[in-house]
C-alpha positions as CSV (number, residue, x, y, z in Angstrom):
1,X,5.7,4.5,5.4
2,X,3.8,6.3,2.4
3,X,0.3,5.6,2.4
4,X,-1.6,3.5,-0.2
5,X,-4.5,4.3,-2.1
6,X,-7.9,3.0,-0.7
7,X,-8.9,-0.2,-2.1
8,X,-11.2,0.2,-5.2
9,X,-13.5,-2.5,-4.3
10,X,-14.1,-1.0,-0.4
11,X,-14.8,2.1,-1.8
12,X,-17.3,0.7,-4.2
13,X,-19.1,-1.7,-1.8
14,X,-21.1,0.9,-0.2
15,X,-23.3,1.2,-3.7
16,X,-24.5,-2.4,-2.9
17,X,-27.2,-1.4,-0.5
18,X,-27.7,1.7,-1.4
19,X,-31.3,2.1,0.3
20,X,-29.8,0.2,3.7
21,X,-27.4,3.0,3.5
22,X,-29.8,5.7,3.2
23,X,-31.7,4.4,6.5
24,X,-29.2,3.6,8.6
25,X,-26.0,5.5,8.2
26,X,-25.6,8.2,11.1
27,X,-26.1,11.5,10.3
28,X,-24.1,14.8,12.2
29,X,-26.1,16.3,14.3
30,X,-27.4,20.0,13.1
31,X,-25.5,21.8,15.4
32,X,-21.7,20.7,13.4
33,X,-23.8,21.8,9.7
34,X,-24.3,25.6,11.7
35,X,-20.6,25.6,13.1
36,X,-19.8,24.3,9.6
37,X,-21.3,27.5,7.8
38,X,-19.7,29.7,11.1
39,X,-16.5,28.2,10.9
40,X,-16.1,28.6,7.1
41,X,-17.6,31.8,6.3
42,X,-20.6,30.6,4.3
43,X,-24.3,32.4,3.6
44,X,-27.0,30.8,1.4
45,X,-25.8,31.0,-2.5
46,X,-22.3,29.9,-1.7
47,X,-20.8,27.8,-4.0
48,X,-19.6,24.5,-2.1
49,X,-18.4,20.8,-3.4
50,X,-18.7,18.4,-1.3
51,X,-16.5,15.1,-1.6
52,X,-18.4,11.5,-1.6
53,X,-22.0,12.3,-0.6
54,X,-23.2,8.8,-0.1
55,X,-26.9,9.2,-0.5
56,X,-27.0,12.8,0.9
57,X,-26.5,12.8,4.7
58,X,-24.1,15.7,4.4
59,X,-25.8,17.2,1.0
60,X,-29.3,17.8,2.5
61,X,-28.4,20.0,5.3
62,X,-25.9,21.6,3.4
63,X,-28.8,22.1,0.5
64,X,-31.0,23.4,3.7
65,X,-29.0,26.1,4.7
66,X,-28.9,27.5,1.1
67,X,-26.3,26.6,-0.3
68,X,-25.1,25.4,-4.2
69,X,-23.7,22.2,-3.7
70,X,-22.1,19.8,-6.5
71,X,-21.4,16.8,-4.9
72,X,-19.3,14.2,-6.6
73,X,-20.3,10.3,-5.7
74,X,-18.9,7.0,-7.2
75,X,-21.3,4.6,-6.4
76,X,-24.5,5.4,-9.3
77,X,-27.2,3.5,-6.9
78,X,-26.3,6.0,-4.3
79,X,-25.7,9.0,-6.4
80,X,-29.6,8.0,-7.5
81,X,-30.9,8.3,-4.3
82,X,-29.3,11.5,-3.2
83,X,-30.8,12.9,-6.2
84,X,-34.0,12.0,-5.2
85,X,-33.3,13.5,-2.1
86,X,-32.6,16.7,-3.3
87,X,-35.2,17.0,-5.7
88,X,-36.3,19.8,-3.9
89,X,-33.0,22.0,-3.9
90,X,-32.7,23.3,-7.8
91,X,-28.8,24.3,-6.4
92,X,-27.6,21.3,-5.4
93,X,-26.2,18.4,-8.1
94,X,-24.5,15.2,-7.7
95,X,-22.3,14.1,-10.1
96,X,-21.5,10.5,-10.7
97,X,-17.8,9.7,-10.7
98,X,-14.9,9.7,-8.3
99,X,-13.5,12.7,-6.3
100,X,-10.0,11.9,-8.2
101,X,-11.1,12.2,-11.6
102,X,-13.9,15.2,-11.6
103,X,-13.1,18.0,-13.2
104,X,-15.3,21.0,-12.6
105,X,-16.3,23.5,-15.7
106,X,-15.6,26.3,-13.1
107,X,-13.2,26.4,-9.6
108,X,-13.2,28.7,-7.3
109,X,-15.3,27.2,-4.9
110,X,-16.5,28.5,-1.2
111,X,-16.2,25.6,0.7
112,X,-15.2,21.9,0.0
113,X,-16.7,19.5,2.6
114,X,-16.0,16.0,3.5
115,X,-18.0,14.0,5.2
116,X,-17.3,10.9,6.3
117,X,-15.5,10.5,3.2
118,X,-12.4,11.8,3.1
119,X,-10.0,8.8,3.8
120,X,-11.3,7.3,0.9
121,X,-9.7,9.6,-1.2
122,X,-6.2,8.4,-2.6
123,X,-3.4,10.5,-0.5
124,X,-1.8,12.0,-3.3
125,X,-5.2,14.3,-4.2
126,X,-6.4,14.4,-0.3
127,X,-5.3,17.8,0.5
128,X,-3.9,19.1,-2.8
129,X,-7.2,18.8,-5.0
130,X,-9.4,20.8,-2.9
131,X,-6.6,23.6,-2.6
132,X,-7.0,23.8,-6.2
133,X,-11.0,23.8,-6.3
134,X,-10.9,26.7,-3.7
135,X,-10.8,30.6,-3.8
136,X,-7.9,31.8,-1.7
137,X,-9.5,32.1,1.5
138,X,-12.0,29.1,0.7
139,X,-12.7,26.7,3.6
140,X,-11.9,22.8,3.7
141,X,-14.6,21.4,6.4
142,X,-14.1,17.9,7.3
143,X,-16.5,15.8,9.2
144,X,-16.7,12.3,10.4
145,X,-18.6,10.5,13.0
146,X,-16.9,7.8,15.3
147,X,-18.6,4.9,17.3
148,X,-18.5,5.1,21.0
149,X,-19.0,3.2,23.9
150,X,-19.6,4.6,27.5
151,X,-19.6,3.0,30.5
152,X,-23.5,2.6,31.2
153,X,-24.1,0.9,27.6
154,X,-26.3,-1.8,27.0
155,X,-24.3,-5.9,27.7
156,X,-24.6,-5.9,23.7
157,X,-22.3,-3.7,23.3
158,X,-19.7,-5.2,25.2
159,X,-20.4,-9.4,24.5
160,X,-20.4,-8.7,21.0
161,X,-16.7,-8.0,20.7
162,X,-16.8,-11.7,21.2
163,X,-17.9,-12.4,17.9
164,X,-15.0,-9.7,16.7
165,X,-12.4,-11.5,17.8
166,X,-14.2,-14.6,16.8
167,X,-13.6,-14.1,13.1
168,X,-10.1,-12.3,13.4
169,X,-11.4,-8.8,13.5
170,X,-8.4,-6.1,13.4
171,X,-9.1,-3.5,15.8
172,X,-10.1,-2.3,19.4
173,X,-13.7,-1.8,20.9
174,X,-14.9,1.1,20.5
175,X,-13.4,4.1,23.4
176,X,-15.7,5.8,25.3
177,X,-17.1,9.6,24.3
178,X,-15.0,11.4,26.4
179,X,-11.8,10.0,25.0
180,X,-12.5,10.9,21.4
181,X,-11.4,14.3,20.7
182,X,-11.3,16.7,17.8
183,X,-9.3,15.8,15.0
184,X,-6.5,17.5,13.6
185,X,-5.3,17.9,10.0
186,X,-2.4,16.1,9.6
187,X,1.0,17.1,8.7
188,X,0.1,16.9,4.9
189,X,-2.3,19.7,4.7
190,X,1.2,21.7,6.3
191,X,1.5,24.8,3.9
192,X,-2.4,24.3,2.3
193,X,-4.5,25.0,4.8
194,X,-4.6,27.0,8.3
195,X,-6.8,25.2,10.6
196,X,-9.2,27.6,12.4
197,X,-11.6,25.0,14.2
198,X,-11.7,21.6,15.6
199,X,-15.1,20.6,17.4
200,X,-16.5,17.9,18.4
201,X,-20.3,16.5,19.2
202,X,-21.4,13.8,20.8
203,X,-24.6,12.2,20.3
204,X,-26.8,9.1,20.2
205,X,-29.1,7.1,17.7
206,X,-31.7,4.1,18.3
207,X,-31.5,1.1,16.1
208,X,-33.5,-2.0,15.7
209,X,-31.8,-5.0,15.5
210,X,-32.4,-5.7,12.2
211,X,-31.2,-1.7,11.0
212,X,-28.1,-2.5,13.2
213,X,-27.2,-5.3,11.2
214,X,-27.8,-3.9,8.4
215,X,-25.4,-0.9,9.2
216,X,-23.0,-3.3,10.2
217,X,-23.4,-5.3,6.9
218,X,-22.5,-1.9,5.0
219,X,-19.4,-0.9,6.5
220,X,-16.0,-1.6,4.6
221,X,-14.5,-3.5,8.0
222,X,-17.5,-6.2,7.2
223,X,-16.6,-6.5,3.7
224,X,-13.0,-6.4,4.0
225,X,-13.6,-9.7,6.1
226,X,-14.8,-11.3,2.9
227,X,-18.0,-13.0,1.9
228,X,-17.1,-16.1,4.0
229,X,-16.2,-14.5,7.2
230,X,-18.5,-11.9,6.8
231,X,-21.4,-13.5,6.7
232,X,-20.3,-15.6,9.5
233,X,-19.7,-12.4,10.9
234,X,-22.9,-11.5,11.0
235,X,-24.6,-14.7,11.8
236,X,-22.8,-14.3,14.9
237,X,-24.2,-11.1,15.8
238,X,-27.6,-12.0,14.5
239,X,-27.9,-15.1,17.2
240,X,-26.1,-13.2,20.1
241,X,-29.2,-10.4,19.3
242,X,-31.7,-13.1,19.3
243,X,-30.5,-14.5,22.8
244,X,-30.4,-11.3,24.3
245,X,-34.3,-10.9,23.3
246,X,-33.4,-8.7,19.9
247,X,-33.5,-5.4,22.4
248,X,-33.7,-2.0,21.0
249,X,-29.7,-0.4,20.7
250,X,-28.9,2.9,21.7
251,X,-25.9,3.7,19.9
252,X,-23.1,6.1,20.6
253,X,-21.3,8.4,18.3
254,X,-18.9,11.4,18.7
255,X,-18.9,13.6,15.3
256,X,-15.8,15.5,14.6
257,X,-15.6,18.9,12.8
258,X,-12.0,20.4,11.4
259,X,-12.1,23.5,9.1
260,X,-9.2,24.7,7.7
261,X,-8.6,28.1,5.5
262,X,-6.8,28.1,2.2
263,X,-3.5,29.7,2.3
């Protein structure tokens, strides 16, 4: 079955709440941005572009540890506050625009990095386009974080998949840290890349209720719901908070790291 393009109007969504996004979207834990310069061969004035930088989760620490980063970003309201963000790093740019269409006055990048992004980019450009931005030798470093759930969380965690189900939700709860491994490149990046490290990081993030729901109201599986069933959705979750005296999450990740060389 060949793989479609990500929907336009998911990938665009994000931009909405661009400032929600900013304070609740979960950041890799510092440890993955060292590995990442390890793993890829990088020192401070590398040249690295990073794919869909949100509102600079991934550009900051990247920015920190020295290096030049042009980040490409579609959504403008989030391109705007990743600027800001970097106001302080004269070697880091974002660039408004997709992935797909960018076309850089010079190649021959370091490092491409991805995080968190790179399923949004249409399959046909996934793997090949940042081949083609990279020095032979360059590094692809994908990054993602996945939601968790072990075994001593808090009830929330485990009622609320009532209110999943409840509006036709596609998908499983959430599997527990220690079943969520390193990830792979696929058979696609075959003959583009050799993968030289696959790590993986648990960790943990508090949340009020309110920044939960906020989170939640940002990601594409909300959306794709539609505005009727998602804000039902939400409601949901909104009341099931208040009953349970709107407590204080503790929320579960696992962050992923693959690296890969160009051939």
């Amino acid at each position: 079955m060949v793989e479609q393009d990500p929907p336009r109007h998911l990938r665009t969504g994000f931009d909405r709440a661009a400032e929600d996004y900013q304070r609740t979207r979960p950041v890799c834990p510092p440890r993955l941005f060292d590995d990442l310069m390890l793993a890829s061969g990088l020192t401070g004035g590398d040249r690295v572009a990073e794919i869909g930088c949100g509102t600079g989760q991934a550009t900051v620490p990247l920015a920190e540890r020295g290096l030049a980063v042009t980040a490409t970003e579609l959504g403008p309201a989030l391109a705007a506050v990743a600027r800001r963000r970097l106001a302080g790093f004269p070697a880091a740019e974002v660039v408004t625009g997709s992935f797909e269409d960018w076309q850089p006055a010079q190649a021959g990048f370091d490092a491409v990095v991805a995080v968190n992004s790179l399923h949004w980019i249409a399959p046909a450009l996934r793997y090949a386009k940042p081949h083609g931005l990279l020095r032979p030798g360059g590094a692809l470093a994908v990054a993602g974080c996945q939601w968790a759930r072990p075994a001593g969380a808090h009830r929330f965690w485990t009622e609320v998949q009532e209110d999943y189900r409840a509006v036709g939700y596609a998908g499983d709860p959430p599997p527990p840290p220690e079943q969520i491994g390193p990830r792979p490149f696929p058979a696609e990046a075959n003959g583009l890349f050799e993968e030289v490290a696959g790590l993986r990081y648990p960790f943990e993030l508090g949340y009020h209720p309110e920044d939960y729901l906020a989170i939640l109201a940002s990601q594409s599986g909300t959306r794709a719901l539609g505005e009727a069933r998602s804000a039902d959705f939400l409601a949901r979750v909104g009341r099931r908070l208040r009953a349970l005296g709107w407590p204080e999450l503790t929320a579960t990740f696992v962050a992923c790291l693959t690296v890969g060389r160009r051939w």
